[in-house]
N, C-alpha and C positions, 0 to 999 in steps of 0.2 A: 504494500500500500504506500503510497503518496497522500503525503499532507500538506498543507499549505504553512510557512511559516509565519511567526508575529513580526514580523518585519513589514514596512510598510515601500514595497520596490516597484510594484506594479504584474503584472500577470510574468507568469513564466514558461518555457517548453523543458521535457525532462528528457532525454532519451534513455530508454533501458534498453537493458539488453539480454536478451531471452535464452537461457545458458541449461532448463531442466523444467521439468513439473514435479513439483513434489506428490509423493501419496498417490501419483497414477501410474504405475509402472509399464503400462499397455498404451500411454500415450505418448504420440510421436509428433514432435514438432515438425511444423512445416516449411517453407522457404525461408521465410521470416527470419530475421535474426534478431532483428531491433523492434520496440513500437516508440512512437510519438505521441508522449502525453502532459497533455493541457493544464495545468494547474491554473486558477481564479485568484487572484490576490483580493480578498474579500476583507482584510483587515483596515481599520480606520485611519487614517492619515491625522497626526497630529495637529490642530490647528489653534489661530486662537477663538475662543469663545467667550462672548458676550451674551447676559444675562440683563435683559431691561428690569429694573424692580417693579415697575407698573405689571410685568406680565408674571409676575409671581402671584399665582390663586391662593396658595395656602398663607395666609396673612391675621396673623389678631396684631391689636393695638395699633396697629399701623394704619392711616387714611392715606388717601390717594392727592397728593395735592400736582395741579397742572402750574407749569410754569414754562414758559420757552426757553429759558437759560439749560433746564434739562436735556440731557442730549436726546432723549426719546419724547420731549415736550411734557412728561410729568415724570412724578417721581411720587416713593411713600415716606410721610413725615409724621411727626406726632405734633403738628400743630392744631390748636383749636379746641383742646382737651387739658385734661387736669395738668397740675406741674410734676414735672419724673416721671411722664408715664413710662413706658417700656413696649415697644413693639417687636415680632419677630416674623421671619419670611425665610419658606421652605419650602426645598425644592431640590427635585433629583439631579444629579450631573448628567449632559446628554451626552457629552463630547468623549471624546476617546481615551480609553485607558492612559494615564501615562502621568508625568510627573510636570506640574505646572506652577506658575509664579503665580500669587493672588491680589488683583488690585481691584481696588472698592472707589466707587465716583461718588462722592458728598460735598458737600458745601459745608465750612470751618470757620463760623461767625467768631467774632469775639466776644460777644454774651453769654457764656455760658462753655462748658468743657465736656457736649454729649461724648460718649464710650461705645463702639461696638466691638461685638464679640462673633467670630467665625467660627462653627463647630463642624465635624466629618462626623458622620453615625455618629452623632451625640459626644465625641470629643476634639476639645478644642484644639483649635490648630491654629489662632490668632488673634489681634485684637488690636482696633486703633483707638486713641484720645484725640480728639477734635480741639487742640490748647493752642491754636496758630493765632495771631493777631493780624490778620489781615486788612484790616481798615474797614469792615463793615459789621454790622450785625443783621443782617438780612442776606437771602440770598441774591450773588450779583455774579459778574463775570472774575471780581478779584477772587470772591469766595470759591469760585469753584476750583477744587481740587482734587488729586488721585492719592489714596493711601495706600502703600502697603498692607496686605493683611500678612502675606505668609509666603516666601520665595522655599522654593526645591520641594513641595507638597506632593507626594502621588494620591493620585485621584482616579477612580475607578468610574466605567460607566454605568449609572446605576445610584450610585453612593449620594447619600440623604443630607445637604449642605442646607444650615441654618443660619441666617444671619439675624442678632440680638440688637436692638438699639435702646440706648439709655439715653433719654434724653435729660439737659443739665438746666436751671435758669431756662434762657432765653435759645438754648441754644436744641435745636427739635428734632436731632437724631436722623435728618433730610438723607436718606437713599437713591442712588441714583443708578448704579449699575453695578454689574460685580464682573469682573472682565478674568478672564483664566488665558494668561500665555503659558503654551508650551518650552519648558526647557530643553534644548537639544543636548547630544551628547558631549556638544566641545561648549557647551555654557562655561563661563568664570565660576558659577557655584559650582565647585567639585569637593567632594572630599578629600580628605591629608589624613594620614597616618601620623601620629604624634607619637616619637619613643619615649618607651616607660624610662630608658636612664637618663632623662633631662632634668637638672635636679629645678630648672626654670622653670620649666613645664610641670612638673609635679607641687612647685612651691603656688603656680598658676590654678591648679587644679583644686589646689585645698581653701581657697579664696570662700569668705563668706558666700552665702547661699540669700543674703538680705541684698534688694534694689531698693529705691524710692518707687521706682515704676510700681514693683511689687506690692510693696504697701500702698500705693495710690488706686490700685487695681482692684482691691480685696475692699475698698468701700467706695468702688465706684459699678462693678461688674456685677452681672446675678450669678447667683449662687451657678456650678457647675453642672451640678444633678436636682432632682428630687430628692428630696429628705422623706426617709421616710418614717409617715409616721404622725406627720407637721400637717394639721389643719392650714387650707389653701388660703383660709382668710387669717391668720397669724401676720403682724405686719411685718415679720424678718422671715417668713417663709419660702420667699423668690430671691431678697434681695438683702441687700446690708442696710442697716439704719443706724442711724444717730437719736438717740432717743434726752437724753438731760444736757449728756454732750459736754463742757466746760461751766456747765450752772450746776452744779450738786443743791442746791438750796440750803436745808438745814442739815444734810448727811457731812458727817464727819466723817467717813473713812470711807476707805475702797476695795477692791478685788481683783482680780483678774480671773475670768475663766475661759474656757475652752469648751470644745464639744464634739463629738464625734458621730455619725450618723453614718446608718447602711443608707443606699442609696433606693429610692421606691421602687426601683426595678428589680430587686435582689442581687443575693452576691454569693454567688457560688462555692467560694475560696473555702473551704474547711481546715487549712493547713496555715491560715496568714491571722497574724498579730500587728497589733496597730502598734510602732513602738513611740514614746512621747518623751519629749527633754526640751531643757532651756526653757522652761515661761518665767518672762519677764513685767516688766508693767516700769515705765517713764513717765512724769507728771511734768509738764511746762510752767514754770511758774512767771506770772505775770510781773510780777515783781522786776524779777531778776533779768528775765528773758533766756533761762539757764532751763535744760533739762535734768531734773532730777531719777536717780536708778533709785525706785522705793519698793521691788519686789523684784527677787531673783533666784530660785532656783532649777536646780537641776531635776531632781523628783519633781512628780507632782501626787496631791491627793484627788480622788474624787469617786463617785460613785454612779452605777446604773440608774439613769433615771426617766421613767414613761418617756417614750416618744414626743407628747406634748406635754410635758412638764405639768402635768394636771394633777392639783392638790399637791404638787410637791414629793411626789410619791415615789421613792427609793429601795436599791437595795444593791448590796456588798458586788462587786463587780468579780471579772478575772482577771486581777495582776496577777505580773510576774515583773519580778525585781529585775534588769539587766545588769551586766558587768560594769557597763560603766557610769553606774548611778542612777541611772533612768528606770523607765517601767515601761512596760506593754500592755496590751488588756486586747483581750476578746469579747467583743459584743456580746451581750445576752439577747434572746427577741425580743421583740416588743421595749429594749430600753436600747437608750443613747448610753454615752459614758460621758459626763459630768464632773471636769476635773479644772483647779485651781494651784496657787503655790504651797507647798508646804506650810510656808508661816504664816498663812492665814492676813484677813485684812489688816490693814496699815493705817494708823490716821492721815488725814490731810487736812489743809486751813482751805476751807472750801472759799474762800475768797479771793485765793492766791491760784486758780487755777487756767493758764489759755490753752492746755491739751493735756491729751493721753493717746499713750500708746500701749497697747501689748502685742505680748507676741510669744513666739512659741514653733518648736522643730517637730516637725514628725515624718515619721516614711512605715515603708510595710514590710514586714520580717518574718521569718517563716517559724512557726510554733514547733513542731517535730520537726527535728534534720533528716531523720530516717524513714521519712513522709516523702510523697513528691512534694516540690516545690509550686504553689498554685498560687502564688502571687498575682498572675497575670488575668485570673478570674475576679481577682477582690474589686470591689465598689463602694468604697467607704470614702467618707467626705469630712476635711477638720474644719473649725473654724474659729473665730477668737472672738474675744467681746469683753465684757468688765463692770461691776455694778458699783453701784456708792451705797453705801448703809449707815444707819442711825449713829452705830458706834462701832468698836471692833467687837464686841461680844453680844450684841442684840439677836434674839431668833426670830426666823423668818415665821413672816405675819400675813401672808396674803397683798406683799408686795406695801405694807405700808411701814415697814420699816428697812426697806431697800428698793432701789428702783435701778433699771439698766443706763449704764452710760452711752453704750454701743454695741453694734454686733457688728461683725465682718462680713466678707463674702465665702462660703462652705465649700472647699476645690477639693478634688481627688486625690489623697496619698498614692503615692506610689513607692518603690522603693528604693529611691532617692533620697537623703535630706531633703527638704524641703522646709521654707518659714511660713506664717499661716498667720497674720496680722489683723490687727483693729486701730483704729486713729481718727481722732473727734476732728482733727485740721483736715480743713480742705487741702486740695492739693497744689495751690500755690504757695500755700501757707508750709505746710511739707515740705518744699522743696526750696523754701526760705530759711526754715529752722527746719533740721533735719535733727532726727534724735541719735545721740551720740555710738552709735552701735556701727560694729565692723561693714560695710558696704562693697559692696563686688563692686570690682574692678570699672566694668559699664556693662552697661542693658539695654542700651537701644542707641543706634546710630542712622540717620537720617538725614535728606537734605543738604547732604554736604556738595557743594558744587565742583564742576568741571575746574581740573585746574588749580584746588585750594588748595593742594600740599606743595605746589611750583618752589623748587629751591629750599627745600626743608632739607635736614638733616636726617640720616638713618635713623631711625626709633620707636619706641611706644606712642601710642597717644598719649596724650598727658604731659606732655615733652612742652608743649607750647598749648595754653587755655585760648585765648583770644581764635585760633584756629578753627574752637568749637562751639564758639558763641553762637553759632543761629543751629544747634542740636540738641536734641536730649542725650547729654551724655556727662556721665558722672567722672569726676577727675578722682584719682587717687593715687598709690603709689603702683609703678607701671618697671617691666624690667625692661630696659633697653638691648635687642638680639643685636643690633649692628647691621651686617651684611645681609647679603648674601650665600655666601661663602658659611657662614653660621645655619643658613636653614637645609643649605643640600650636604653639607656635615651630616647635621643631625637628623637628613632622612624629611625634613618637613616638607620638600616641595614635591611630593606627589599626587596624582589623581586617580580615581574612581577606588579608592581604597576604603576600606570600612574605618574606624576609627577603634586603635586599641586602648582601651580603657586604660587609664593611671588609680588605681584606687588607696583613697586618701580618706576614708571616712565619711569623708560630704560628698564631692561629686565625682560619679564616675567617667562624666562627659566632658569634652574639652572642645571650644569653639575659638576657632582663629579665622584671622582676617589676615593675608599676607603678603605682601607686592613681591611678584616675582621677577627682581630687575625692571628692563623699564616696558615690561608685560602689565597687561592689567589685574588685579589684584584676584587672587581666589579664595574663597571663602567658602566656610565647613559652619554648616548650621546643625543644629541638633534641637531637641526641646529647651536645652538648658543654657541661657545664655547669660550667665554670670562671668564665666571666664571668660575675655576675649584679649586676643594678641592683635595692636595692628603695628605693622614696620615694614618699612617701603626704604628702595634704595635707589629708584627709580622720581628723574627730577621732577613730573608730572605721576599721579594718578588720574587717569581720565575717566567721564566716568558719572555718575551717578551711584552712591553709596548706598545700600539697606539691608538692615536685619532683619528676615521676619522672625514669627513667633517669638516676637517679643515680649518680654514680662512690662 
């Protein structure tokens, strides 16, 4: 038999060549020696693909608003409705198998900082903030813009794409197209093999797992799953809230807690433990303009508690102590796990308060070693939050002697480190005063134009700030590789190679960005983009720069 290949070349002729019959020992071939045969190339040619949002049927919260600045003449917005609504639009891939860049058409007023969220079968694959200052607060021709959602994506045809819109203020979460270009095989997005003896790359690898992005993300985004369990009209059931927020009124002291949920769809995993460490809690004081560390550690305490925390109704959970100070726990049905710091609340001078933050590590580990490993089944979701109460020793009263300060946004553990946040500051205010905690390297790189590195020096980013004033990108301490000569040493400049893990505790993924001579730059994306390298030796990068699947 003849098959057609997944290549996509055009129709093709086979010739064979006719040498025996099997199984018939009575039959004789005849002049014949060859035949000629037809193969169909029936396979889909990679193209780019455009998605109008007007023509997306499956739509809640979202209106249809006309405008000719759209490029389809309308688009969907959450204008004309409550404030923060949330709309979402889904819809199947039609286009061909294959591996594609994701760019989303929206308009990016300066009123306000909507959020969307791109999901594949229900997991995230991206997500932009609409924080540009563009000179208007309406839609106009300045406003309109293209974002990255998600570059080196495989996408199936078939596969269920959801796009989430939050709308912020004034600003209405305006949809406009969602456009999928195909990556070819000589794309600049290639993967690098990074060696485990780099003691740079491993010092790279064990870099915080905390962005601003991240924390700005976790109280601006809806939750990742259904919680299950969570009555739909709960008002932190979808989404993250600020509920007292930097007004404690008469509560003298505080908390931090945490929370753990199977996801409404169940979770298969019978082998996987949620393992948890680091909750913290930062209070900003108005005073000072100084963040204060008022709860820290490593354990935590807490207990099984109903699904919707109804009547307050508890019971003894399943920890398990880890090695290195931390705990685990296994869900029981029907309860979350319900956990806080060891030392219990903390007073504060409720007067002295312009934020809070918590926060908190979690990933998924396996309960039996001598089990298979079913991690990859699990569906569990953290999330952080934090209350004020009457005093440090008052009992709870049906919420009137404690009230919530916030909750976050509830994301998927995996088995990754991972940090899991809550923060009363908006997020300009964040990213003004940032709470004093170790910060990755960078997490999002954007917008950098053609040309802007002309005549730099070999090195990290970070080497010169003024370079990245018009980016989101965090400055820190960055190692400088040099050449060249340094990356084909150590093996870094190649392509379509998988990525050999460095394991360091925290992350086993490692993301570089890296100019190869005066080639243009190749970049290894993965989910996790805390670590990045960039160093160019090359007197131009031409070009247009981005990350996706950015935190």
């Amino acid at each position: 038999s003849v098959l057609d290949d997944a290549l996509v070349e055009g129709s093709e002729t086979v010739i064979v060549t006719l040498t025996g019959v099997t199984g018939a020992a009575d039959v004789v071939l005849g002049a014949a020696k060859t035949a000629t045969v037809a193969i169909a190339d029936d396979d889909l040619p990679l193209s780019t693909l455009t998605v109008q949002a007007e023509s997306i049927a499956n739509i809640t919260g979202y209106r249809l608003e006309s405008n000719g600045l759209a490029s389809g003449g309308a688009l969907l917005s959450l204008v004309g409705g409550a404030t923060n609504e949330v709309g979402t639009a889904t819809f199947n891939f039609t286009g061909a198998t294959g591996t594609y860049n994701v760019i989303l058409g929206t308009f990016d007023e300066n009123d306000g900082a909507a959020t969307f969220q791109l999901t594949k079968n229900d997991t995230t694959i991206g997500s932009v903030v609409l924080d540009q200052n563009l000179g208007g607060n309406a839609i106009s021709a300045a406003t309109k813009v293209e974002k990255v959602f998600a570059t080196g994506v495989a996408i199936a045809n078939g596969d269920t794409l959801k796009i989430t819109g939050l709308e912020n203020a004034g600003e209405h979460a305006r949809f406009d197209f969602i456009r999928f270009e195909p990556v070819s095989s000589t794309s600049p997005l290639a993967l690098l093999e990074a060696p485990q003896n780099s003691t740079a790359l491993n010092k790279l690898v064990a870099e915080p797992i905390h962005s601003l992005e991240l924390i700005a993300s976790d109280m601006a985004l809806p939750h990742e799953g259904k919680l299950k369990g969570v009555p739909d009209y709960y008002s932190w059931a979808v989404n993250p809230e600020i509920v007292l927020g930097n007004n404690p009124g008469n509560f003298q002291a505080l908390i931090a807690w945490g929370q753990i949920y199977e996801d409404a769809a169940g979770s298969s995993a019978q082998n996987t433990r949620i393992q948890i460490r680091n909750i913290q809690t930062y209070v900003l004081s108005k005073k000072t303009g100084t963040w204060n560390l008022v709860q820290n550690s490593v354990d935590v305490e807490g207990a099984a508690f109903r699904e919707d925390y109804a009547d307050n109704v508890n019971a003894p959970a399943d920890i398990r102590d880890e090695p290195d100070g931390s705990i685990s726990v296994k869900l029981t049905p029907g309860y979350n796990y319900h956990f806080w710091p060891t030392g219990g609340r903390v007073k504060i001078n409720p007067g002295d308060i312009a934020g809070v933050f918590t926060t908190v590590e979690a990933r998924l580990i396996v309960d039996d070693p001598t089990r298979p490993d079913d991690r990859d089944k699990a569906r569990f979701l953290a999330g952080m939050g934090g209350d004020y109460w009457l005093n440090t020793t008052a009992d709870w009263d049906y919420f009137k002697t404690n009230g919530a300060i916030a909750s976050g946004r509830l994301r998927y553990v995996d088995s990754q480190w991972n940090s899991f946040n809550m923060t009363t500051l908006t997020r300009s205010e964040l990213f003004a005063s940032p709470p004093p905690i170790p910060l990755a390297t960078a997490y999002s790189i954007s917008g950098l134009e053609s040309g802007a590195l002309t005549g730099k020096d070999p090195g990290a980013i970070g080497d010169d700030a003024a370079l990245f004033s018009n980016t989101n990108f965090e400055l820190a301490d960055h190692q400088d590789f040099g050449s060249d000569a340094f990356y084909e040493t150590n093996g870094l400049i190649t392509t379509a190679k998988p990525i050999t893990p460095v394991e360091t505790g925290i992350k086993t993924n490692l993301d570089l960005l890296i100019g190869e001579g005066d080639r243009n730059p190749s970049i290894i994306t993965t989910p996790y983009l805390e670590n990045l390298i960039i160093g160019f030796e090359s007197h131009v990068i031409s070009g247009d720069l981005s990350i996706a699947n950015q935190y």
